[in-house]
C-alpha positions in Angstrom: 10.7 -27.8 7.8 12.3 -25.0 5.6 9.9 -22.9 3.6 9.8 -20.8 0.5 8.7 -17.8 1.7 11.4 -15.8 4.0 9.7 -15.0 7.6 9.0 -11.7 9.7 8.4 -11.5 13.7 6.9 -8.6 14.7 5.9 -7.7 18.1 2.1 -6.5 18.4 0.6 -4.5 21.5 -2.4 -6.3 22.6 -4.9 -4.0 21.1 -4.0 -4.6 17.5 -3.8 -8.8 17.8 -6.7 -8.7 18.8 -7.9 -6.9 16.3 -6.2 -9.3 13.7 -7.7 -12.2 15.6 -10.9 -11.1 15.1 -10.5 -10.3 11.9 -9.3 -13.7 11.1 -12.0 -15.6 12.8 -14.4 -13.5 11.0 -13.8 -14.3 7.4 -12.1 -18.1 8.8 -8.5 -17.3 7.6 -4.9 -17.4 9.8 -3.5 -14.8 11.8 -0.7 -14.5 8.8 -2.9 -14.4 6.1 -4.7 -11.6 7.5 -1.3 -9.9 8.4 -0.1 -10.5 5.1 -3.2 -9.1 3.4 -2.5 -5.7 5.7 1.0 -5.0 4.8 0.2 -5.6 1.3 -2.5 -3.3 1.5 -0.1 -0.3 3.2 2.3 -1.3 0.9 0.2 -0.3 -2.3 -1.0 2.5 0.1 2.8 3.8 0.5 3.4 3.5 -3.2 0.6 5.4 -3.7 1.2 8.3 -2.2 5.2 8.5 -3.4 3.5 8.4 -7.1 1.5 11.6 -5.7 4.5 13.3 -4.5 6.3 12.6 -7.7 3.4 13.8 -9.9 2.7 16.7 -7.7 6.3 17.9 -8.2 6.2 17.3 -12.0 3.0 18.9 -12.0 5.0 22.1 -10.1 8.0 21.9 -13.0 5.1 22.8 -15.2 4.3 25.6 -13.8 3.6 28.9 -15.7 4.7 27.0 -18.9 2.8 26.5 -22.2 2.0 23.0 -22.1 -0.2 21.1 -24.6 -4.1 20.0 -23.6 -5.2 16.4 -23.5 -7.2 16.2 -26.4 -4.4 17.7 -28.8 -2.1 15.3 -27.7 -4.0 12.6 -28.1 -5.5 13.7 -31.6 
């Protein structure tokens, strides 16, 4: 039966399914639904930290230069 989400195998070590499995039979959801949840979860946590790399560098441009404070930009 085709579906209309696309599919990924992965490969675990024994360690980590089990871990999922446990999870899963913990708060009674699937194996992929608890899977899913994780890679959504590093994937905001990879987003994250590029938006910290890019504000850290445009923080750096700023260096040394006269820049306006907060409240006078926003009065």
């Amino acid at each position: 039966m085709p579906t209309k989400n696309p599919r990924i195998n992965v490969a675990l070590e024994k360690p980590i399914h089990s871990q999922i499995k446990r999870m899963a039979q913990e708060n009674g959801l699937s194996l992929a639904m608890v899977t899913r949840g994780m890679v959504r979860e590093a994937l905001e946590m990879h987003e994250d930290a590029v938006l910290v790399r890019v504000a850290d560098k445009r923080v750096a441009a700023l260096a040394g230069r006269r820049n306006l404070a907060h409240a006078a930009v926003w009065e």
